[in-house]
C-alpha positions as CSV (number, residue, x, y, z in Angstrom):
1,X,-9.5,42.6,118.7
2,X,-7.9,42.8,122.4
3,X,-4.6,44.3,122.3
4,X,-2.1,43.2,125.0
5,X,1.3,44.3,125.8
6,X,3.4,41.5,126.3
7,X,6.7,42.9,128.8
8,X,9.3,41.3,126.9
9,X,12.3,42.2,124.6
10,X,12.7,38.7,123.7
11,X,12.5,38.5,120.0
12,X,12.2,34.8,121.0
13,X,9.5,34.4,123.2
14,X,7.6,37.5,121.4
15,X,7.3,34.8,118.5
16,X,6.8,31.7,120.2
17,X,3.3,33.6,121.8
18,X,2.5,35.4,118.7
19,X,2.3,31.7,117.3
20,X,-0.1,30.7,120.1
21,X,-2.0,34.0,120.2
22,X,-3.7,33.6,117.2
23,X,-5.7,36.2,115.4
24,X,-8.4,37.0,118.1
25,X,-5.5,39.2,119.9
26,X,-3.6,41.7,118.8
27,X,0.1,41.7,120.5
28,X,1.9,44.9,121.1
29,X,6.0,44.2,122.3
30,X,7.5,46.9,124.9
31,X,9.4,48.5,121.8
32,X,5.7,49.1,119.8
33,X,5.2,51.5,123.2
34,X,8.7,53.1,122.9
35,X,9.3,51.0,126.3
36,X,12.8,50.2,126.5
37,X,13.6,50.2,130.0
38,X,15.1,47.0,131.3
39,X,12.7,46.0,134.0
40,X,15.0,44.5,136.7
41,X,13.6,40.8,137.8
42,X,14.7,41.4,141.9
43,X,12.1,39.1,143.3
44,X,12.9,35.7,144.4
45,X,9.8,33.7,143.0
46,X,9.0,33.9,139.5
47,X,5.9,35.1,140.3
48,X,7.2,38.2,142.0
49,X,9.5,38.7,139.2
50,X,6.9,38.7,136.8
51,X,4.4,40.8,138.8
52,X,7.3,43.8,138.7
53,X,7.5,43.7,135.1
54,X,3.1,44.1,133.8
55,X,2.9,46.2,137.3
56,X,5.4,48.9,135.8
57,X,4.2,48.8,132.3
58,X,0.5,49.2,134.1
59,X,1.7,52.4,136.5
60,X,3.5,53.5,133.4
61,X,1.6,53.3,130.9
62,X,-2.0,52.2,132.0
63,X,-2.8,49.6,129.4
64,X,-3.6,45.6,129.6
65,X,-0.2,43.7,129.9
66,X,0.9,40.4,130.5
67,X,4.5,39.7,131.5
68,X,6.5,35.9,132.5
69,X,9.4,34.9,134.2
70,X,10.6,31.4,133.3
71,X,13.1,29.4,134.8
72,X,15.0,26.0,135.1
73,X,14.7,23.8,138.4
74,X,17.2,21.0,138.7
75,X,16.0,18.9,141.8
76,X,19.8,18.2,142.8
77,X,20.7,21.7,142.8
78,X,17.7,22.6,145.1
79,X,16.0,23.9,142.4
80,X,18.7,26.0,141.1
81,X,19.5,28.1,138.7
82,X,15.6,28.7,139.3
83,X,14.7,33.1,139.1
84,X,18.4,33.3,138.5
85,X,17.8,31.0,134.9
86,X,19.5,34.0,132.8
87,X,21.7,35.2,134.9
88,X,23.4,32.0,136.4
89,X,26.9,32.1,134.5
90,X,26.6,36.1,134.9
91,X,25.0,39.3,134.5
92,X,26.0,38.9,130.6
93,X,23.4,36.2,130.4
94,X,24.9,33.9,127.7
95,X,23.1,30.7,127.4
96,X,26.3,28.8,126.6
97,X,28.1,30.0,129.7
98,X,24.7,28.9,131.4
99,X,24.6,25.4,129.9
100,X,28.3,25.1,130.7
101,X,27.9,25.9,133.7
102,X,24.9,23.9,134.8
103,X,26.7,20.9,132.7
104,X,29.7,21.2,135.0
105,X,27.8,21.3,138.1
106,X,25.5,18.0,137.1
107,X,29.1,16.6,136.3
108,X,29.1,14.2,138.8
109,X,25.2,13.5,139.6
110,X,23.3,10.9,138.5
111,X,19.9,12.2,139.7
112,X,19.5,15.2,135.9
113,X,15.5,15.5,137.0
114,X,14.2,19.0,136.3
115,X,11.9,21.2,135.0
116,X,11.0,24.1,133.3
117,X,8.3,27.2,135.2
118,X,6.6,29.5,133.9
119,X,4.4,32.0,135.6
120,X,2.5,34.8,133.8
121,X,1.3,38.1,135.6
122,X,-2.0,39.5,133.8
123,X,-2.9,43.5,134.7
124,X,-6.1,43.1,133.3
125,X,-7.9,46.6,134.0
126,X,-6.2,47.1,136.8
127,X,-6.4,43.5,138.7
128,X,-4.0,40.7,138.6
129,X,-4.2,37.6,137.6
130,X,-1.4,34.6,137.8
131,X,-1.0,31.3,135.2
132,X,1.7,29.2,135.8
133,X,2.9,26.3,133.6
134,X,5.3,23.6,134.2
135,X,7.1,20.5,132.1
136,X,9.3,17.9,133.8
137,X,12.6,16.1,132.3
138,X,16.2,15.2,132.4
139,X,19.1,17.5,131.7
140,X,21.2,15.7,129.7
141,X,24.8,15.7,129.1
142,X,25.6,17.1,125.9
143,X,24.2,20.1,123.9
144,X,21.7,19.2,121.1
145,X,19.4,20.7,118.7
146,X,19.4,24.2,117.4
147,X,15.7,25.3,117.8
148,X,14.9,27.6,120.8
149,X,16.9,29.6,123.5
150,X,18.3,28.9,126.5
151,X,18.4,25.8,128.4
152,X,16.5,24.0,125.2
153,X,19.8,22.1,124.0
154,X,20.2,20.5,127.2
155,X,16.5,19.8,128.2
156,X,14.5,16.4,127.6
157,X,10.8,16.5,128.2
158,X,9.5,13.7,129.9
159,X,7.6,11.4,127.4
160,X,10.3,12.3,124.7
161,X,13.7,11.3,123.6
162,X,14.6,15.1,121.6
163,X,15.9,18.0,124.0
164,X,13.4,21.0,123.4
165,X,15.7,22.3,120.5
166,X,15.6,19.6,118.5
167,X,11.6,19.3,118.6
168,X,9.4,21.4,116.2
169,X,8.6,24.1,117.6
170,X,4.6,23.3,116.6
171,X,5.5,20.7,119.4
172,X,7.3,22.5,121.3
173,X,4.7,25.1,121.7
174,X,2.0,22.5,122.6
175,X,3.9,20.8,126.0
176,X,6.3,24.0,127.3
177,X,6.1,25.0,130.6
178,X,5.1,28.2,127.9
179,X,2.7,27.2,126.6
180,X,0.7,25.5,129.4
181,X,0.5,29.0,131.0
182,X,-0.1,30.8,127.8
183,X,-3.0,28.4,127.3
184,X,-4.2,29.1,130.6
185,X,-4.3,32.9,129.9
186,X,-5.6,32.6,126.9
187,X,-8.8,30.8,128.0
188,X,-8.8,32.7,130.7
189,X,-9.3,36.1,128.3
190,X,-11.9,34.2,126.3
191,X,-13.7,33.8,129.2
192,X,-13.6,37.6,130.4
């Protein structure tokens, strides 16, 4: 069984891929390596952000580890919050101040498209490897649903008339921006 560190202390998304994962991998959180530094995410693609967190946890502890950096794009906003996703009402990173605040700022606009990115950084014996993942929708104008984190409440995937956090999360976890990466990395280590 191929053990993976997976740089996150999100109880949330530690789940949501433990879910996908399966039983061919085992998956090993920061805390199961007595890790608990807070990796700071100061890169301005989601790629770079992700690339600081699997190349610290590589350099500091020399195992296999995967690490993502996720993010909302609202085309109206030039793709903002974007990297900044968690931090956008403040370094306290609520997700109601972020929703709020996003809300506020779409007050007025009648072009809500968006979408969700993920992009996942693989140290993979000692080379690097990106997946990136990516679902398209509307932010709409009221909070509903309470499955998920973050922008879920306020997110409706293309194809769908539920935000993200009233969907199952069996459902959820087939179209995320998540998900379409994770499945990408995932065949990508049954192929190695």
């Amino acid at each position: 069984m191929l053990q993976l560190v997976f740089a996150t202390q999100n109880a949330y998304k530690l789940k949501e891929i433990q879910q996908q994962l399966g039983s061919a991998f085992e998956l090993v959180s920061m805390s199961d390596i007595n890790c608990t530094t807070d990796i700071e995410e100061t890169g301005e693609t989601f790629a770079q952000n992700a690339q600081l967190k699997t190349n610290y946890l590589n350099t500091t502890y020399g195992l296999n580890c995967f690490g993502d950096d996720s993010g909302l794009c609202v085309e109206t906003l030039n793709n903002a919050p974007g990297v900044h996703s968690a931090r956008y009402a403040g370094e306290h990173k609520n997700d109601d101040d972020n929703m709020n605040k996003l809300l506020l700022a779409l007050q007025n606009c009648s072009n809500r498209n968006a979408y969700f990115k993920t992009v996942i950084s693989l140290n993979y014996y000692n080379k690097n490897y990106l997946f990136e993942g990516e679902i398209h929708g509307k932010i709409i104008t009221e909070k509903r649903g309470t499955n998920g984190f973050g922008y879920d409440p306020i997110f409706v995937p293309n194809g769908y008339n539920k935000t993200f956090a009233e969907l199952e999360s069996t459902t959820k976890n087939i179209i995320s921006h998540r998900a379409i990466a994770f499945k990408k990395l995932i065949q990508f280590l049954q192929q190695v």
